[in-house]
C-alpha positions, 0 to 999 in steps of 0.5 A: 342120624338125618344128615339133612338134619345135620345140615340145618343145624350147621346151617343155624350155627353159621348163621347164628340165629334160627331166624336168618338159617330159616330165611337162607334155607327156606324152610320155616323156623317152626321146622328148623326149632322142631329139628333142634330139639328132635336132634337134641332130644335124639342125642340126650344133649343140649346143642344151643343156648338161647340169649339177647345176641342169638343162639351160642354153642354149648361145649357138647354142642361145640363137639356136635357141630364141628364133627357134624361139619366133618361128617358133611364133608365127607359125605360130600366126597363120598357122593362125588366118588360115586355119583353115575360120572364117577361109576366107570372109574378104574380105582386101585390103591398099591402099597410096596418097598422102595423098588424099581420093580413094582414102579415098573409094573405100574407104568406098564399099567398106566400106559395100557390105559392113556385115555380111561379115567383113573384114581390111582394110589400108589404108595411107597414105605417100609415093609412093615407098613405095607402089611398093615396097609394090606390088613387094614384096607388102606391097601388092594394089594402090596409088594415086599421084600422078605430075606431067608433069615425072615422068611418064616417069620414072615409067613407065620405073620401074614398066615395070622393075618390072613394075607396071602403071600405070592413070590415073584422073584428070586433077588440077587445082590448086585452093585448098582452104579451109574451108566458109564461108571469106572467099574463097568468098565474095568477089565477082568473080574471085580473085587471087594478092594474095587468097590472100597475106592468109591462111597455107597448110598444106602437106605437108611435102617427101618427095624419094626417087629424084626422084619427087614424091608428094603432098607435093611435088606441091601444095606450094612447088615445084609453084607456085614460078614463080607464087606468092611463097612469102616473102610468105606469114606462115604455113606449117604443114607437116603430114604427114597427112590428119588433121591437114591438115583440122584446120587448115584447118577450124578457121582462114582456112588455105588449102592446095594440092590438086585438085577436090573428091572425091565428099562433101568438103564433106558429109564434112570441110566443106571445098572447092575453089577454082580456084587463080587463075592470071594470066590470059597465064600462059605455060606450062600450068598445073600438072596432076598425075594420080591413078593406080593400080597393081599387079604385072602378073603378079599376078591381082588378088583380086575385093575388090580389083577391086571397090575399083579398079573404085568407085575409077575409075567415081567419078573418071573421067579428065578429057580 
């Protein structure tokens, strides 16, 4: 494949004739003939047809074209990436559960780097697709939520796919409300009958392969055995970070989470709460674990160290 090539026979179509390609490219329409039927001969297609008005596109050569414009142009943002401007640019790509803690860790990143060129992604979806994010490439590395009831499974499904699993953080239920709401004020211990008087906001469901991510972990199944969903007036089911912490910092809402991140309350003014389980609860009490992952035979970047590193050192595991 000659990408040149490629170029003068988009040219040529553009144009509409050999003739006016040649004059606009200053190159000789002997030349520009010459590459029309090497390219043809190449590909064992016809690309144009010859008539009174010019040339005209065959349906292979139509085919041709377009993904040939395609390839240009992504030839064109590969240059761009990688030209000497762009060598000293720091890249890295995170995928992760709607969570405060990776978002945490990442404008600690940022703010280490004010003045240094970047080109960060920073994506936020279900734990399912982070996994594939992490075993396609899309992603350097991934943060997720597993549950002991998913725990193995989850394992077993990284260790086929070759990922590395690395927990941060042992994640305890709590309530999460607004700064300055009834119940953080309430004398005394909370009980379930509290928190029936207010409405909840929750992620919405998200089931794939039978692994919980974020939505199904502090939502209606993680606590079916303890609360009595049909009491609560209100749901609001919601599918970001966003619009989560708007709903609670503008009701009496309550939602499912963990214990706050390193500047919850400054940040979003938001807290956490205990979650009040009967006191001769008889299982253990619902727990979930933060983690984080990447391919096992791929060298991570040191931006991408740097960003797991903040990331671990800030939540620790908790024994």
């Amino acid at each position: 494949m000659n990408i040149q090539y490629l170029k003068y026979l988009v040219a040529i179509e553009r144009h509409g004739s050999i003739t006016k390609a040649a004059e606009a490219l200053f190159v000789s329409q002997p030349y520009l003939s010459k590459v029309v039927k090497e390219t043809e001969d190449e590909y064992h297609i016809s690309i144009f047809t010859r008539g009174k008005n010019g040339i005209n596109l065959t349906d292979n050569g139509r085919v041709f074209i377009d993904t040939a414009a395609q390839l240009l142009e992504n030839v064109e943002q590969f240059n761009h990436m990688f030209k000497s401007d762009f060598a000293d640019v720091n890249r890295l790509r995170i995928s992760c559960v709607s969570s405060s803690y990776p978002m945490d860790a990442y404008l600690q990143l940022l703010n280490r780097y004010p003045q240094d060129r970047l080109r960060f992604h920073y994506r936020e979806t279900t734990n399912n697709q982070v996994i594939d994010d992490v075993y396609t490439n899309a992603a350097d590395a991934g943060v997720i939520i597993g549950t002991e009831d998913n725990w193995k499974m989850l394992e077993n499904l990284l260790r086929i796919r070759h990922i590395a699993l690395h927990k941060i953080l042992d994640m305890e239920t709590h309530l999460i409300v607004r700064e300055g709401h009834p119940l953080t004020k309430k004398s005394g211990s909370i009980t379930l009958e509290d928190i029936y008087r207010y409405n909840f906001v929750l992620y919405a469901q998200q089931n794939q392969l039978g692994i919980k991510s974020i939505e199904n972990v502090y939502s209606e199944g993680a606590l079916e055995h303890i609360v009595d969903w049909s009491i609560v007036r209100q749901i609001t089911y919601v599918y970001s970070r966003a619009s989560l912490h708007n709903v609670l910092t503008q009701t009496d809402a309550l939602a499912l989470g963990s214990q706050e991140t390193r500047e919850q309350n400054r940040q979003f003014h938001i807290v956490s709460i205990p979650f009040p389980f009967p006191k001769h609860y008889p299982e253990p009490k619902p727990l979930s674990y933060l983690c984080y992952i990447h391919l096992k035979d791929k060298k991570l970047s040191p931006i991408a160290k740097e960003y797991l590193d903040i990331l671990t050192s800030t939540y620790s595991v908790k024994r």
